[in-house]
N, C-alpha and C positions, 0 to 999 in steps of 0.2 A: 620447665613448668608446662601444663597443660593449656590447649589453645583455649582460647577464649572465647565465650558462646559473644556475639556482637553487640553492645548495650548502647540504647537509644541514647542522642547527644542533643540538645539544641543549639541549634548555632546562633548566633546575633543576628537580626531581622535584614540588616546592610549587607553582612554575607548571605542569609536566604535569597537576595533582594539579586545578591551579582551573579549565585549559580542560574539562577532562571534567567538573566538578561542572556547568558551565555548558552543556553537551551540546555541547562544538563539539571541534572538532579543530582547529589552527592549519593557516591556509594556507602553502603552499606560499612564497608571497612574504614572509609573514610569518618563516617560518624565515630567509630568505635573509636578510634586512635584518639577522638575527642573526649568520649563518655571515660574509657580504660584509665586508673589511674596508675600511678606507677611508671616503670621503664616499662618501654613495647617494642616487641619485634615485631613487622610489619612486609608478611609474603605476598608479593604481589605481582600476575606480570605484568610485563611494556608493556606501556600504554593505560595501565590500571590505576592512573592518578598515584604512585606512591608519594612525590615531592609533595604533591598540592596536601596530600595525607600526612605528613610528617610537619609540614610549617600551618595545617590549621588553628592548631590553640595558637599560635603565633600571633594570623590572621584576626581570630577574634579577639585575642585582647588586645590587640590594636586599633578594634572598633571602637574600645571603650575608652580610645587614650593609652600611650607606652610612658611609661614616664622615663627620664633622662638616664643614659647609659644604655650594658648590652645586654638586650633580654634573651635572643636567642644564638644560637652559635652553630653554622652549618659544616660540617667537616666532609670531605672527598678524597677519593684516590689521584683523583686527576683536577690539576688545575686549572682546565678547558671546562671541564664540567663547572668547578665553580662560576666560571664565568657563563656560563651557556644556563645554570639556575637562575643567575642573579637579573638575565635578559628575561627570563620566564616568571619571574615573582614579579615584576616590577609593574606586570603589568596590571594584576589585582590589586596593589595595594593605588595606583593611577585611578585605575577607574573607581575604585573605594573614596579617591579622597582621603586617603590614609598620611597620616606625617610620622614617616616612617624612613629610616636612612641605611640604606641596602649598601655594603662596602664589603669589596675580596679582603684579604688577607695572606697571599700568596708569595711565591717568589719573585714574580713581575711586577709587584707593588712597590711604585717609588718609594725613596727612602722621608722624605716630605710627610706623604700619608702615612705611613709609618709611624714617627716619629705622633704625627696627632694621637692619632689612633690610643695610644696609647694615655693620652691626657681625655680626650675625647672620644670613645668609640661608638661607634653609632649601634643601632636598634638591632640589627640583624648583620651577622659578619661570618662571611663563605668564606672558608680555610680547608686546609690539607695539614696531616699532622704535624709534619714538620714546623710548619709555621705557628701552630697551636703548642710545640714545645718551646717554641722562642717566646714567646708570648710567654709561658708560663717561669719563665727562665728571668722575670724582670721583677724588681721590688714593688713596683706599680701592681702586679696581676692578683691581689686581694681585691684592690678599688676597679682593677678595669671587668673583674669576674664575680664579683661579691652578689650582684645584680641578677646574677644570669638564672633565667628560670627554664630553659628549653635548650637541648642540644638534637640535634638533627643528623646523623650517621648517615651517609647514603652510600650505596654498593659494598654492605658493611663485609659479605661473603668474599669479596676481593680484598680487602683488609684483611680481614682475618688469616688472610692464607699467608701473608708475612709478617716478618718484624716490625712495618709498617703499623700493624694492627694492635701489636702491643704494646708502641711506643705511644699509642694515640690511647690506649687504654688506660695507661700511667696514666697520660692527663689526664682520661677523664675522671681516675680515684681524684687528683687533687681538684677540680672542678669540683666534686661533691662533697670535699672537705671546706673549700673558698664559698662553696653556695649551696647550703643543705639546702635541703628540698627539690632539688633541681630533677627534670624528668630528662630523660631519654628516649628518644626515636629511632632505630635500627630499620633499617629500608632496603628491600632487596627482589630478586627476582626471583634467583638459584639458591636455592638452598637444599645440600643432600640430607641435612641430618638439622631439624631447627632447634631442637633440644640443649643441645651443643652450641650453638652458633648463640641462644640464648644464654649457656651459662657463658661464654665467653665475653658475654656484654657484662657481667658480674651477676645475672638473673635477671630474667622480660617476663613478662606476660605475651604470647603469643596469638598475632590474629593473624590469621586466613585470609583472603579475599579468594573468591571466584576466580576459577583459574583462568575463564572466557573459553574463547572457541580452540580446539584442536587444529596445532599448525598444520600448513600442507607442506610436506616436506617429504621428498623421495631425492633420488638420483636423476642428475642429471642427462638424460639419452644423448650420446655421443655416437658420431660417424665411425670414429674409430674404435676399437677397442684397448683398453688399457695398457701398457706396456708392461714389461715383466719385473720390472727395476723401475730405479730413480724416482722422484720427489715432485719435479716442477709441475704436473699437468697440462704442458704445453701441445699435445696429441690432442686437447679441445676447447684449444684456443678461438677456434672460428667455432664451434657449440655456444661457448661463451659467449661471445661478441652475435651471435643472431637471438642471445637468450636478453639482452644486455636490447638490442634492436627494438625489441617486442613489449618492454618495461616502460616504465617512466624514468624511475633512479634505483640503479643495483648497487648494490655493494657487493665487492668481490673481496673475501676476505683470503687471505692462505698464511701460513705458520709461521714463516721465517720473511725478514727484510731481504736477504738477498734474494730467497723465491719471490718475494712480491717485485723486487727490479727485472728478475728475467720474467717472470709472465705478466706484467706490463707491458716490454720489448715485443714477448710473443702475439697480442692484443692489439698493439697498433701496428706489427704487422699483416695481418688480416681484417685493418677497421676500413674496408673498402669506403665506407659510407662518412669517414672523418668523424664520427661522432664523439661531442668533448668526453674522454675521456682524463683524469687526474693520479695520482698516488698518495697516499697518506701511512706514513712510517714515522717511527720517535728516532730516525738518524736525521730526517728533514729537516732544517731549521725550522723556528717558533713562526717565522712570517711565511715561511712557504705552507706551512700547516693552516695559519690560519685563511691565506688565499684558498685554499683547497673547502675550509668551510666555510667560508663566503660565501664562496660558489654555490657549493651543495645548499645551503639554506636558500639561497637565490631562486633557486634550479635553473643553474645554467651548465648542469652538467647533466650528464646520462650516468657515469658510471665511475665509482671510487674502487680503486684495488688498494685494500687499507691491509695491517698486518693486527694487533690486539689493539694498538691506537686506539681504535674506534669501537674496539667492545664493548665498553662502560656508557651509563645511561646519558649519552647526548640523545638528544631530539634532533632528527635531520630530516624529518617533516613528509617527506613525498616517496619515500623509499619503499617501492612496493617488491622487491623483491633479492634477498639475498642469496650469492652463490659461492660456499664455500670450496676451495680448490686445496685438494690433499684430503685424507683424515683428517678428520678435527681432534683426536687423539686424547679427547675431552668430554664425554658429554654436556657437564656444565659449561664448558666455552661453547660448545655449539646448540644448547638452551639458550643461553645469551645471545649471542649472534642475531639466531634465526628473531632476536625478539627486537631485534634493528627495522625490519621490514612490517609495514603496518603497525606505524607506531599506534594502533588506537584498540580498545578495550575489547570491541564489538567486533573487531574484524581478524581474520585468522589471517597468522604470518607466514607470507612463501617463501620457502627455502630451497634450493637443488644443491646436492652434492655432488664433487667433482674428485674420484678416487685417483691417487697418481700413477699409482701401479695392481699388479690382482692381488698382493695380499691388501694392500689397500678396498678392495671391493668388499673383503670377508668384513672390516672393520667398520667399513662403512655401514654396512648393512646392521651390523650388530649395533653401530652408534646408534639409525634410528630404529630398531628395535626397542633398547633403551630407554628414545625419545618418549614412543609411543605408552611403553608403561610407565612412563611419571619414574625411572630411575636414574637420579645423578650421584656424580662420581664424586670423591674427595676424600684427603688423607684425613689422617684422624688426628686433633689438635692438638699437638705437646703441653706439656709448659713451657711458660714463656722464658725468652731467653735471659739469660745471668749478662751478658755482653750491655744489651738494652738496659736493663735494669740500672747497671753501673753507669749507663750514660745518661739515664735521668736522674739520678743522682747528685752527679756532677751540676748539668739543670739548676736543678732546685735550690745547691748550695750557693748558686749564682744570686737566688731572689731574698737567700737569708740564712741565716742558721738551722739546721737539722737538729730536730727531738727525735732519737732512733726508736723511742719505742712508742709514742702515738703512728710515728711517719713508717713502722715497720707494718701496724695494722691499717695502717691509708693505704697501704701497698698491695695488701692480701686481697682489699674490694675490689682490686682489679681481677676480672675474669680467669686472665694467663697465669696470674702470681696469687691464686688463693689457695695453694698448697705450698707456697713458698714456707719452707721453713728458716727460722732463725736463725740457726746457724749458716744457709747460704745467703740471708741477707748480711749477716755480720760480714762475712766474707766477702759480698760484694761491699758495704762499705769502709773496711779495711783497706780493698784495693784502691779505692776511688782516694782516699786518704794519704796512703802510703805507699804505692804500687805493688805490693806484695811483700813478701820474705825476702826473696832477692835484691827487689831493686828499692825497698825504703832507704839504703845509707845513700841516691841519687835526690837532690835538690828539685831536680823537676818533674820526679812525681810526688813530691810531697805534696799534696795539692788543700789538704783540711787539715787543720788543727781543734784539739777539743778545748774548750774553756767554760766550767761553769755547767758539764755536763752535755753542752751543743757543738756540734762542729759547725765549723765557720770556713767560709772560705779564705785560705792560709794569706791570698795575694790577691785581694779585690780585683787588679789588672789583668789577672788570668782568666775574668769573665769574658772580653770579647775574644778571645781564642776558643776557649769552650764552647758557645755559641757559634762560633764560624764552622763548628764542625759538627753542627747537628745533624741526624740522617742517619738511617738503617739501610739504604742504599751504596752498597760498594761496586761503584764500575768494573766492569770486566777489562785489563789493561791488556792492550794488542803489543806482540814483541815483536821486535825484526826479528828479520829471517836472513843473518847473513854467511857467504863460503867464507870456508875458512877460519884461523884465527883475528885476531882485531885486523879493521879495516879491509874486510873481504867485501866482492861485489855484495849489493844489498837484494834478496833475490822473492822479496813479498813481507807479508806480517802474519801471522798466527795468534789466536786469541791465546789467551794463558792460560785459560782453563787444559788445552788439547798437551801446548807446550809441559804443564805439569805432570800429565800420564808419562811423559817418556823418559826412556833408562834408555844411559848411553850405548850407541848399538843398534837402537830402533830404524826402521828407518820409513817415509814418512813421502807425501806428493807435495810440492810445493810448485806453483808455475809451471804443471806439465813436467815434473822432472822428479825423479826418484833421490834423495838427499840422506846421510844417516844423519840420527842428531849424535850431536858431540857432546855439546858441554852449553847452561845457561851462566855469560857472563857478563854482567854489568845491563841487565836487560835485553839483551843482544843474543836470541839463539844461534848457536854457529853449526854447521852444519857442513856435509863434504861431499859431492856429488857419487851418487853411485848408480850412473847409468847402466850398468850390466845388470844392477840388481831391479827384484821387485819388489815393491814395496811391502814391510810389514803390515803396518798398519792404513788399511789397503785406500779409506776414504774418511777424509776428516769432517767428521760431522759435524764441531764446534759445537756452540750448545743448543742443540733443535729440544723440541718438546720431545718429551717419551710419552707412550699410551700408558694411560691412567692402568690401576691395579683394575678397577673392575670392570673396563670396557678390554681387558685385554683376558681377562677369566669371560668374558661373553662371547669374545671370537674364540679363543678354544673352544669353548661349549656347542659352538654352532659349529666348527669345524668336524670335532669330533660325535654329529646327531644326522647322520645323512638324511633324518627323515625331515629334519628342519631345511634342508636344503632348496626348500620351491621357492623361498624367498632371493637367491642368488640367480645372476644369470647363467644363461646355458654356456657359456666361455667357462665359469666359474667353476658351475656344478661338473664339467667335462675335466677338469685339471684336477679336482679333487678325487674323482673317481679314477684318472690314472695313477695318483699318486698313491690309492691306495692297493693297486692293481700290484704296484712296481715295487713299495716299501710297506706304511704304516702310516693312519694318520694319526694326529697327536690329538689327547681327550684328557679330559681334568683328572687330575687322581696320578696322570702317569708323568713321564719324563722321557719323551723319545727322541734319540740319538741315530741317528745312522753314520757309517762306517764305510768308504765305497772309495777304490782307484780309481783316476785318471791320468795318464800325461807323463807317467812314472811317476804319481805323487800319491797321498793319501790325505783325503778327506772326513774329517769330522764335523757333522752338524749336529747343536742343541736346539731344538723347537721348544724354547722355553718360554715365550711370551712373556719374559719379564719387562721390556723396554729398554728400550734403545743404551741409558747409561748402566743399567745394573748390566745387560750383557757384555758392553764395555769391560766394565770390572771383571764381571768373571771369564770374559777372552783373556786379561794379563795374568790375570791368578789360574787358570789352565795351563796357558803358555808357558809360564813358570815353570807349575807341577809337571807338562811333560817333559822341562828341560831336564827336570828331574831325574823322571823314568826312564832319560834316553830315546825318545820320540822324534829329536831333532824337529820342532815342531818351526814354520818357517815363515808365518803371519797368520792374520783373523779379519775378519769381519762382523761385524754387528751391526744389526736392525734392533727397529722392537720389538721383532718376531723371532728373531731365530739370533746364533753366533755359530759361525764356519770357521774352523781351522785347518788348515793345511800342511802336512808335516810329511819328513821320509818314511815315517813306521808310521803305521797302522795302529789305532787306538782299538783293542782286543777287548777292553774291561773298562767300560767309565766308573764304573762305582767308585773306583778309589780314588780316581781324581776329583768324584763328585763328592766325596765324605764332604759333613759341613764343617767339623774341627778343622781338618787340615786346610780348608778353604778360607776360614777364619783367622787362622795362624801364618798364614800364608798371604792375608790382607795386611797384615800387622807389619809382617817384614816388607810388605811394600811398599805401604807409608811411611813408616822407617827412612826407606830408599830414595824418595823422591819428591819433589815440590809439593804433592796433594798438601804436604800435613800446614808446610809453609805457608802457603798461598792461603787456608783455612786459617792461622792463624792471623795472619795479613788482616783480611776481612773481619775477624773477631776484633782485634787490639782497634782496629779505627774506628770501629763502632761504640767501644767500652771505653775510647778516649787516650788509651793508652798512647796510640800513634794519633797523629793529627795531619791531613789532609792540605787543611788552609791555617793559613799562617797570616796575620795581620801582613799586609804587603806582599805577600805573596805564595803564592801556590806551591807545594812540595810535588817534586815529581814523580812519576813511576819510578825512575831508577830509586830515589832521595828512600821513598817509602821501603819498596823492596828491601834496601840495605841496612835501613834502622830496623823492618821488620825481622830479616834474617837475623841480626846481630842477637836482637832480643831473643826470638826463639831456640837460638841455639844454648844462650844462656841461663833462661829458664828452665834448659833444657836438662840442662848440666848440676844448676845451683837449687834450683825450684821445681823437683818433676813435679810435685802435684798443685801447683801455681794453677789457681781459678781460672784464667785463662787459657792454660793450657788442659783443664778436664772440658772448658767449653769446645776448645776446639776440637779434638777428639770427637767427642761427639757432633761436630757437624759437618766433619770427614764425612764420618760414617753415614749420617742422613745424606749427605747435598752430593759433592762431587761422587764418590763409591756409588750409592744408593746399594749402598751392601742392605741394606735390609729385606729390597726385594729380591736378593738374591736368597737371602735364609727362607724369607715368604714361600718361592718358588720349589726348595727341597722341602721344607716341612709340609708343604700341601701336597705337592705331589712324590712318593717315598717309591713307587715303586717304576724301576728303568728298566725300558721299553729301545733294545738294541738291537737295531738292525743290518746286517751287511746287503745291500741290495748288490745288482749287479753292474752296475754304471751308476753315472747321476742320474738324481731324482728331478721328479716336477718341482719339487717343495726346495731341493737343492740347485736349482738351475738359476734362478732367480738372484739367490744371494752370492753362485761364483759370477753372474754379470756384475753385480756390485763390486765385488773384489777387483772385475778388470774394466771397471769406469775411468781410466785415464787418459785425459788428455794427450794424444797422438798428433805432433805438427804435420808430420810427412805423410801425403795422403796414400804412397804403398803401405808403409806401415798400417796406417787405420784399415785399408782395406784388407790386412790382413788376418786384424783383430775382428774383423768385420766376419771375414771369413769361418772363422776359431767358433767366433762365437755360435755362428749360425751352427756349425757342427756339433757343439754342447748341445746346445736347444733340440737340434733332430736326437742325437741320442736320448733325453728325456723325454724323447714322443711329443716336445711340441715345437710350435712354429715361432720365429724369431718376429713376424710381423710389422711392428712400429713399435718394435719395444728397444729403438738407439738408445 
């Protein structure tokens, strides 16, 4: 829908009465959210009163008296937020004199309050959707929702980016079937596309606010210059800590929880001055977290190194200035961020970036290029999932019997599922009923029986198992890492995601040591030392963020526009010009490869700027096709910039290994081959109910899961290939783990390849063979002599080794 011009509101004389005691006057947008009827989407940034904007009609008819039950209904991504609103309303409705009864609705909610809750709920109640399907999941949720006149969305753009968001959409269809007339509030900061994000709410009305002042936000000026390689930023660790000196409260955000433990490490040692500095990560426990915002709210700290913990709209009060370390790989994430700092409407938010390595410099630059034209980034919203769908389902059968065909169009008012058609909801409630074609003659997916034309749930006692497994959230399960067959020394863990890329053969760093993988059994990677060797796959990235599609077409575009180059510094602008001196630089439209000896070896690199997981993918489906061709190709590397292969023969002609069929066909047999398709459907069946997590008394384990989920998969595999669960899974192969689609992206934009043989490595090449040889060295001849290698790579590409360890 079209935004909305701003229509004058009056608010009750007692609210007129507390913005003036408070010295402010309501915005403009603020009004509107009041006058606007209907659902609103509501853009607005930090600091720009969205909450106080979304819980006003709350506010005033609470002047006039609420009458008994729940009138409004707050939902978050995070359940620190709810509790950090529920501190922040309290205090209007205090100074109002309001009788008004503010209560979370979360996971950390005794089972006590709870239980009331439910007989009793009070006026206004801050949840998270999970908690909001439980709730709906009860026979009670007619009389505890019947009531409800207001729902309140906040950080609806981080919702929406998950299953999260369409599990909380389901509710909110039945919400509007349990309480016509009810409005919605949609609250946000970042939004790439609000059109979208509007129909996604099922349709808004769309208001603006003032976007305020333009942040101050550049790069951080460092002693050193960047390094050539690596992630941490720890080359301006002491930049940081004098930037950190000069503030009140910084926040230092960076990408990854293990980057934020070493550059913490690196910060206290160079905090000559002791100043409190903390950390804030979701591995932390709940009370070390909340110690850390104690503090912050106190100010009794200088400086938090948070990882996304802290990117959603808490208030932390004194925070004048943010410093992001790495790429932010995001614009929208580093929109949000920068909007941590000054929290207030009037005053413009400081931000510095902190690049880790030079192609990091290009990206950085191009992030706030971005910044400065009001352009954010973000995928474009599918439909919602079939997996989700079938576990609200389940849900609901819990609060009563299902009518398939009023309850198929209560379905479709949700944003995600208004193209749902018929036949995939049949299909999902088929499965949820009888577990499919294969496994209906098994007892315990029978789960609904029809009588009377409603389905019923078959075993009233199969409700609290249902409900113990609400959640679109599927943990990533860490494996050992052990030599050997059973009972080998135990030699680390590896997340499963990295474990499921490998084919027996690979071979991989584990603890400083080069290991092939063998065989995954019983949860247990086994693995056989191969010190002589080097490792295939050269640095395990586990799952870091990849650069967004459009901040990653911005640095191509600035790479390949030398006249846009004054925005780079002179390091920067100097290495681009050798590179084009020596090879080619890479520009939209094209696809440039180079081809170059060293060492008796052969090198191929793609400057494909797809990110980090799609190059992934297309490093194993090369390696493939050159085993193909007879390349003897002998490992890779991947960035979000480029993929390097290594092989005996020299790649003469990529086109053919680049064709997109054979790349596509070639994806197929490789899921085929190995965990991706498993582990994808793992995650689908425990979200769709099929598999169950928690178990009254007790918890199923990683192995427990894996084994039930194997067993099924293979049998669906066999009995049921086109089993709804397994077309879900499929395709979320191909979205999540692969990101094959940025790899089609990547040829169909760019069709024409740009091959180079230079005469040694390149500038653009030097960078990603130090990645290849980032391993851990115990014996200090050894590292000095990698030490050595390396510096000699770097002089043949014309640059200097510097402080780029």
């Amino acid at each position: 829908m079209p935004d909305t011009h701003h229509p004058a509101a009056q608010l009750p004389d007692r609210l007129t009465g507390w913005f003036a005691a408070q010295g402010w006057a309501p915005h403009s947008h603020q009004l509107a959210m009041m006058a606007t009827p209907g659902d609103r989407l509501l853009i607005a940034p930090t600091g720009g009163g969205k909450t106080l904007a979304g819980f006003l009609p709350t506010l005033a008819a609470a002047c006039g008296g609420l009458g008994p039950g729940l009138h409004t209904l707050y939902a978050s991504p995070l359940k620190a937020l709810t509790h950090d609103i529920g501190r922040n309303l309290a205090r209007p409705v205090a100074d109002l004199g309001l009788e008004v009864r503010i209560e979370d609705r979360t996971g950390d909610t005794g089972a006590t309050t709870r239980a009331r809750q439910r007989v009793d709920p009070p006026h206004i109640l801050l949840t998270t959707p999970e908690s909001l399907a439980l709730m709906l999941s009860y026979s009670e949720a007619p009389r505890i929702f019947g009531q409800l006149r207001h729902v309140v969305i906040d950080e609806i753009h981080a919702l929406a980016e998950s299953q999260r968001g369409e599990q909380l959409m389901l509710g909110l269809a039945r919400l509007r079937r349990l309480a016509p007339g009810l409005q919605v509030a949609g609250l946000s900061a970042t939004v790439e596309d609000p059109a979208a994000l509007a129909g996604f709410m099922g349709g808004a009305q769309i208001i603006r606010a003032d976007p305020g002042p333009a942040p101050d936000i550049a790069m951080l000026p460092t002693t050193l210059t960047p390094p050539w390689s690596g992630a941490g930023g720890a080359y301006a660790a002491r930049d940081v800590i004098d930037a950190i000196a000069a503030a009140r409260l910084t926040l230092v955000f960076i990408n990854t929880r293990a980057q934020a433990e070493l550059f913490f490490q690196a910060l206290w040692a160079v905090n000559d001055a002791n100043l409190p500095i903390a950390l804030h990560h979701g591995s932390l426990s709940r009370d070390a977290r909340r110690k850390v915002e104690g503090a912050m709210a106190a100010g009794d700290l200088r400086a938090v190194v948070a990882t996304g913990s802290l990117d959603l709209g808490l208030d932390w009060g004194d925070v004048d200035l943010v410093i992001q370390i790495g790429a932010p790989k995001n614009v929208k994430r580093l929109v949000q961020r920068i909007g941590r700092a000054n929290h207030r409407y009037d005053a413009p938010s400081r931000a510095r970036i902190v690049p880790a390595n030079r192609f990091e410099v290009i990206e950085c630059v191009a992030a706030l290029q971005a910044v400065a034209a009001g352009e954010l980034d973000g995928d474009a919203r599918g439909a919602g999932g079939l997996d989700v769908l079938c576990q609200h389902l389940l849900l609901l059968a819990c609060a009563g019997p299902l009518d398939p065909v009023p309850l198929f169009h209560e379905i479709r008012t949700a944003g995600p599922y208004a193209n749902l058609s018929r036949a995939a909801f049949d299909d999902c409630l088929d499965f949820v009923a009888t577990g499919g074609y294969a496994l209906r003659a098994y007892d315990r997916w029978q789960r609904l029986v029809q009588r009377g034309g409603l389905w019923h749930l078959r075993d009233p006692r199969a409700a609290k198992a249902i409900r113990m497994n609400i959640g679109t959230i599927v943990a990533p399960e860490l494996l050992s890492v052990r030599r050997g067959p059973r009972g080998g020394a135990p030699l680390g863990q590896i997340e499963e995601s990295f474990a499921a890329s490998l084919m027996p053969g690979d071979t991989f760093l584990i603890g400083g040591q080069t290991v092939r993988y063998d065989r995954l059994r019983d949860m247990v990677v086994e693995v056989t030392p191969q010190p002589a060797r080097q490792p295939k796959i050269a640095v395990f990235n586990g799952l870091k963020m990849a650069t967004s599609t459009e901040l990653s077409a911005r640095l191509l575009a600035l790479i390949g526009a030398p006249d846009d180059w004054g925005a780079l510094p002179d390091h920067t602008r100097e290495w681009l010009v050798l590179q084009s001196e020596i090879s080619v630089l890479p520009c939209p439209g094209t696809m440039t490869c180079e081809s170059f000896a060293r060492a008796g070896r052969w090198y191929f690199a793609i400057y494909s700027f797809a990110g980090r997981n799609a190059n992934q993918t297309l490093g194993l489906l090369l390696t493939h096709r050159m085993e193909g061709a007879g390349l003897d190709p002998l490992g890779f590397v991947a960035t979000d910039y480029a993929l390097l292969i290594w092989s005996l023969e020299p790649v003469r002609d990529p086109a053919p290994l680049l064709n997109p069929e054979g790349l596509r066909e070639g994806l197929g047999d490789w899921l085929a081959e190995n965990a991706v398709m498993k582990r994808s459907f793992r995650a689908v069946a425990t979200v769709a109910g099929l598999l169950q997590r928690n178990l009254p008394g007790a918890r199923k384990s990683g192995k427990q899961a894996t084994f039930s989920s194997d067993i099924l998969y293979d049998t669906l595999r066999k009995y049921d290939p086109d089993h709804l669960l397994l077309r879900v899974t499929r395709d979320a192969a191909m979205r999540g783990l692969a990101d094959f689609g940025r790899v089609e992206e990547m040829l169909r934009t760019r069709p024409e390849i740009v091959h180079v043989l230079p005469p040694h490595v390149t500038p653009f090449a030097a960078p990603l063979m130090l990645e290849a040889g980032r391993v851990p060295i115990r014996a200090s001849g050894a590292a000095r002599l990698i030490e050595q290698e390396a510096e000699a790579m770097m002089r043949e590409a014309g640059l200097q080794m510097g402080n780029a360890g």
